[in-house]
C-alpha positions in Angstrom: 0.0 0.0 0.0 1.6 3.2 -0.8 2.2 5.6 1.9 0.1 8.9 1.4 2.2 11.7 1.2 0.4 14.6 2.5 -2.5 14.6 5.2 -6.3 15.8 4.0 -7.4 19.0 4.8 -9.7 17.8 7.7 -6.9 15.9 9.0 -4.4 18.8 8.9 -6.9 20.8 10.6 -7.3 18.4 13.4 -3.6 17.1 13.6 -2.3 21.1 14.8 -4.1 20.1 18.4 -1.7 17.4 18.7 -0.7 16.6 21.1 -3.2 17.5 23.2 -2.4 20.4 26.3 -5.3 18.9 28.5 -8.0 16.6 28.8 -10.7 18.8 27.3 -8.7 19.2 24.0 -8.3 15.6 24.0 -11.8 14.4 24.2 -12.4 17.0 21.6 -10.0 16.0 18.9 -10.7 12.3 19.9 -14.3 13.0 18.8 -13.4 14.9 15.6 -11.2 11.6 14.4 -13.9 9.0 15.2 -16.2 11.5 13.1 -14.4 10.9 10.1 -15.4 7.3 10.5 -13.6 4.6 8.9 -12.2 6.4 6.1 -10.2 8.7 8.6 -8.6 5.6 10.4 -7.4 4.5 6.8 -5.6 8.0 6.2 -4.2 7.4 9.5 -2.4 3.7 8.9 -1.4 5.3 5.7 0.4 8.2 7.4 1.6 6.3 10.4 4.8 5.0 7.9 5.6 1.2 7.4 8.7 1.2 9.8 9.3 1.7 13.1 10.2 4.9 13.9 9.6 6.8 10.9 9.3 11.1 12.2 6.8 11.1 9.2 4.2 9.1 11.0 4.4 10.8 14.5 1.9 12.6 14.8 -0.5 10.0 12.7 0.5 7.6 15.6 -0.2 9.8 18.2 -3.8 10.7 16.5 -4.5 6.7 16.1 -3.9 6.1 19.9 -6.0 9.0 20.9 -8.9 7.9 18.4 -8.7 4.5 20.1 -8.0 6.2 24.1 -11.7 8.0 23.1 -13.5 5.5 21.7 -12.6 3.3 24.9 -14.2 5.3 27.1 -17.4 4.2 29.3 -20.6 4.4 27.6 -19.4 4.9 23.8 -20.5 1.6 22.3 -20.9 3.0 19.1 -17.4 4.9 18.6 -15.0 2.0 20.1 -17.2 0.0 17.5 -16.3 1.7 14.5 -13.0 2.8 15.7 -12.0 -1.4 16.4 -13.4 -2.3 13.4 -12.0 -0.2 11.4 -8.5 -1.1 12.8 -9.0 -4.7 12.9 -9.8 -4.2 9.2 -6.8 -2.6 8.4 -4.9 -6.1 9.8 -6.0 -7.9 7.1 -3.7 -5.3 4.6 -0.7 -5.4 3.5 1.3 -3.3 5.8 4.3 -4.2 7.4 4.7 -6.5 10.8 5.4 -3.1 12.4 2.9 -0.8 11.7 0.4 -3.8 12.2 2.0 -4.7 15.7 0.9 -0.6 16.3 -2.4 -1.2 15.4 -2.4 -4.3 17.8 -1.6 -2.2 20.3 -4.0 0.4 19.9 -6.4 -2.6 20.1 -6.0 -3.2 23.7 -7.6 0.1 24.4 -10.7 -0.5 22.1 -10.8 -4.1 21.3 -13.3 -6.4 22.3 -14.4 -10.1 22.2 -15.4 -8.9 18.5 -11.4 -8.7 17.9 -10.2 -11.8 19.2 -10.5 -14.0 16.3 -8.7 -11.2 14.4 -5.6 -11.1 16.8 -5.8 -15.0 17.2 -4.7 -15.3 13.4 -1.1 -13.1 14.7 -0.8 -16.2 17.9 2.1 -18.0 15.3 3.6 -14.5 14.2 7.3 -14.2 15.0 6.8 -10.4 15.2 3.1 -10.4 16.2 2.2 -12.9 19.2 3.5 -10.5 22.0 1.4 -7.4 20.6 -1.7 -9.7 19.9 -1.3 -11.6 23.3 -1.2 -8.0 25.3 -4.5 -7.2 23.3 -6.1 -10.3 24.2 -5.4 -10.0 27.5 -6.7 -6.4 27.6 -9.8 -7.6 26.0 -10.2 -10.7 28.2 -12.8 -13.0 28.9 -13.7 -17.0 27.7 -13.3 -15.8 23.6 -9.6 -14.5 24.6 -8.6 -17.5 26.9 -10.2 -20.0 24.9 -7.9 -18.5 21.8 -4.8 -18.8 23.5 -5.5 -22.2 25.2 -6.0 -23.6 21.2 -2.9 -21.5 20.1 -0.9 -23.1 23.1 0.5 -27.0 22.0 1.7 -25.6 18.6 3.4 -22.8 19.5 7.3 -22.8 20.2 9.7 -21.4 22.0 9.2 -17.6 23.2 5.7 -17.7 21.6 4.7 -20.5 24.0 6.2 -18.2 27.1 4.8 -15.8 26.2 0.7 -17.5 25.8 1.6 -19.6 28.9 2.3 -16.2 30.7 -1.1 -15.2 29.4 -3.5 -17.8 30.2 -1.8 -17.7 34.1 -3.1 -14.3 34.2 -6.1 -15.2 33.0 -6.7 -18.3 35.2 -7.7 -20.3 32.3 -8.6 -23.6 34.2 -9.1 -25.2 30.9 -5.4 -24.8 30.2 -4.4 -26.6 33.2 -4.1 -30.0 31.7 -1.8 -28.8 28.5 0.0 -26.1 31.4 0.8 -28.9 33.3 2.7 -31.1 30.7 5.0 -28.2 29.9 6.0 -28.1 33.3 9.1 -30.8 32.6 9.3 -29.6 29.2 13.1 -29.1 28.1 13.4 -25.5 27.9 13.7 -24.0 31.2 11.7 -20.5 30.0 8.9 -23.1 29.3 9.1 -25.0 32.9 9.3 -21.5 34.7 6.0 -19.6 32.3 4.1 -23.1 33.1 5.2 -23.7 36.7 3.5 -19.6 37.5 0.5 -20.6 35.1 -0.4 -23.4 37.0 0.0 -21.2 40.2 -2.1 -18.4 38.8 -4.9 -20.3 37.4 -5.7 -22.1 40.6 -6.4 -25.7 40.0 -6.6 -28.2 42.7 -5.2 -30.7 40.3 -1.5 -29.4 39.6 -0.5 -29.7 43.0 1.6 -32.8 43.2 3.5 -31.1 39.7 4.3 -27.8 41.4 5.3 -29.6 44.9 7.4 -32.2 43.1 8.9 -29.3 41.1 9.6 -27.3 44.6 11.0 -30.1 46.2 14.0 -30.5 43.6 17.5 -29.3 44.0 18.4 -26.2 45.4 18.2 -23.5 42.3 16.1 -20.7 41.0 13.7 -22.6 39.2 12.8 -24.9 42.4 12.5 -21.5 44.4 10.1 -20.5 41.3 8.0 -23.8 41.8 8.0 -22.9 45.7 6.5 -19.3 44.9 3.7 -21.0 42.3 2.9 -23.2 45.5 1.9 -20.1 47.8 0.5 -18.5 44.6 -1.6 -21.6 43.7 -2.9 -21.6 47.7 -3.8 -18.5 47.5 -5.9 -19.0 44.8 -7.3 -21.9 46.4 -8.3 -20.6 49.4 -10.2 -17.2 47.0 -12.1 -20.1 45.6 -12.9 -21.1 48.9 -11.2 -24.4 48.4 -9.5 -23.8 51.7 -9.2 -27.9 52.3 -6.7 -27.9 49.6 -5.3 -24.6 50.3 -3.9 -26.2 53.1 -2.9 -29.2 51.6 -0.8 -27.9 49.5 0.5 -25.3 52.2 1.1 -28.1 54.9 3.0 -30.2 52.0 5.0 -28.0 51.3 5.9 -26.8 54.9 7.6 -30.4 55.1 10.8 -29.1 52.6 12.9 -26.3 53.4 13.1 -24.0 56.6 12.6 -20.7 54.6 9.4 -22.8 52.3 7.8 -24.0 56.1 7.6 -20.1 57.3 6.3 -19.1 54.0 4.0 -21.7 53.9 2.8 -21.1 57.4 2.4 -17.8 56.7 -0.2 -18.4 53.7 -1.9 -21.2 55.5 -3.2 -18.8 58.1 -4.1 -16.1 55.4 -6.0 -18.4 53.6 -7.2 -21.2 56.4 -8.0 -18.6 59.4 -8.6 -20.4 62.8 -8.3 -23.4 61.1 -4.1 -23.2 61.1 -4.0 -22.5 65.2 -2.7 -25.6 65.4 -0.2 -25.5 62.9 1.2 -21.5 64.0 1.1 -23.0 67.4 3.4 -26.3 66.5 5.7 -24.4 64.9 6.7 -21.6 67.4 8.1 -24.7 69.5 10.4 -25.1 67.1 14.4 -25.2 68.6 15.2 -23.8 65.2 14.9 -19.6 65.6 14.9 -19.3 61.3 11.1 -21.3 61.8 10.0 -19.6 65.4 10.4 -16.0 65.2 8.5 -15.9 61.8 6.2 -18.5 63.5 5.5 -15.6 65.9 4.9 -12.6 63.7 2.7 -15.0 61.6 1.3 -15.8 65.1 0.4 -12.0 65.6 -1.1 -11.5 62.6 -3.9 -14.6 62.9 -4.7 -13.6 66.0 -5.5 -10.0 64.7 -7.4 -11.6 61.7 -9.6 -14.4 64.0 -10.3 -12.4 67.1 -13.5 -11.3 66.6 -15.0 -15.2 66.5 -11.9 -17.4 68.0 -11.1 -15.0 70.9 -9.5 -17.3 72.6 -7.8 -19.4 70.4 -6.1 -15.8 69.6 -5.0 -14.7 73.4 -3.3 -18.0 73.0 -1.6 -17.4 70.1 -0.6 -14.3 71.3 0.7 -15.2 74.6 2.7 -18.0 73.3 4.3 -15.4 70.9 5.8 -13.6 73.7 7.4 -16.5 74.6 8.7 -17.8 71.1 10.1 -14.4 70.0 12.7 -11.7 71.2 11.5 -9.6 68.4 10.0 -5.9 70.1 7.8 -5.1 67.1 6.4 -8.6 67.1 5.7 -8.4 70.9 5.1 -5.0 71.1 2.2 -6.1 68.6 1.2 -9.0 70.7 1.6 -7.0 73.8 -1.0 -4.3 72.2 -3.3 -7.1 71.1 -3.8 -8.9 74.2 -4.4 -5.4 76.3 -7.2 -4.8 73.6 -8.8 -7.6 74.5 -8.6 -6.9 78.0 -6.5 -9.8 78.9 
């Protein structure tokens, strides 16, 4: 497509308020570009220059993210419409990986489910799966995840990274099962993107993969697995699947000193009253690394049960005192237990 030259005369006219000295000029420009309808868009992408970089398309650039900024707003249906449309149209041109990984982009501010099978065609793109994944997951929902999860097994390599990053933030449960295999896949980038997913996404069933995985030799990658544990807890007990919340959190507690206090720590977040007994256990531990954390973890349930477990709390406060030589962490009891009066 040859590059036009020179803008129109409505364009030229509107391009002189750009960029935009305050919000009111914005909207206002914004509104005169998505007035021009589809036919202004296309003088844009014609203007915005076919590499990276080119001065020439400036200011086209900057007009194309503010037409898409406007049409995003709340309650303009209509505009972000025309405006996605008209962009997602232009995709399907022959422009250069560039400019269409800028229109991509500008898709994340306007795109909808409407877009997704658009950007879904760009999933196998050297040059285009990052922009289209960062759209999809701006647009979000089942169409986006359910995209990603089918673009998943036959991508490779930073492509597959990347999507596996994506469906982890979207907590695509139906991408557990195929998540789950790439977590002994070859490349470490893979293991690490799939060991997060499966942490992010919350499934009861990956489990025994990320506590095999955190219970392997000492390295990065096993402190990784360790993290997607507490993450996929977390998650877990959100769900109100506390029951395997703590499985997983008590599992894990079995490894490494510095894995038992974090896991402690998350058990009582996510399991309340429920982990007394385990926050109690483990401030009569000899080792100092697992009882002083034991005690400001200690501190904190009791601050987070006493209103229904008031006693379960004074205990865990008192026994605090004794476990740590901390001041803040006692100070904190101390300040806790003369609230309640005890």
């Amino acid at each position: 497509m040859a590059k036009q030259q020179t803008p129109s005369k409505e364009l030229s006219a509107i391009l002189e308020d750009i960029p935009a000295m305050d919000i009111d000029t914005a909207a206002k420009v914004g509104q005169k570009l998505i007035a021009g309808g589809e036919a202004m868009i296309a003088e844009l992408v014609a203007l915005a220059g076919q590499e990276f970089g080119d001065p020439a398309g400036a200011m086209p650039k900057y007009a194309m993210h503010g037409a898409a900024l406007h049409a995003g707003r709340p309650g303009a249906e209509g505009d972000r419409k025309m405006v996605a449309e008209a962009m997602s149209g232009q995709l399907a041109k022959k422009h250069s990986a560039d400019l269409k990984a800028f229109i991509i982009r500008q898709l994340q501010f306007c795109g909808r489910t409407d877009e997704v099978p658009v950007l879904a065609k760009f999933l196998g793109n050297k040059q285009l799966c990052e922009p289209a994944v960062q759209a999809m997951l701006a647009i979000g929902g089942d169409s986006a995840a359910a995209a990603l999860r089918g673009a998943l097994v036959e991508a490779g390599g930073k492509h597959r990274v990347t999507i596996l990053n994506a469906v982890g933030r979207l907590r695509d449960k139906g991408s557990a099962p195929a998540v789950r295999k790439f977590a002994g896949d070859k490349d470490r980038d893979v293991r690490l993107a799939a060991l997060y997913a499966l942490g992010s996404i919350g499934d009861a069933e990956s489990a025994d993969v990320l506590l095999a995985a955190a219970n392997g030799k000492e390295s990065y990658e096993r402190t990784q697995a360790a993290d997607a544990c507490l993450l996929l807890a977390r998650r877990l007990g959100e769900q109100g699947d506390t029951k395997s919340a703590a499985k997983t959190c008590r599992a894990l507690s079995k490894s490494r000193s510095y894995d038992r206090c974090a896991a402690l720590s998350v058990l009582a977040e996510t399991c309340g009253a429920d982990a007394v007994g385990d926050v109690m256990t483990a401030m009569d531990c000899k080792d100092a690394k697992i009882r002083h954390p034991a005690a400001g973890t200690a501190v904190k349930l009791a601050g987070a049960i006493a209103g229904k477990h008031s006693a379960e709390a004074d205990k865990l406060l008192k026994k605090a005192l004794k476990a740590t030589n901390d001041r803040a962490v006692m100070q904190d009891a101390e300040l806790l237990l003369a609230s309640s009066g005890k």
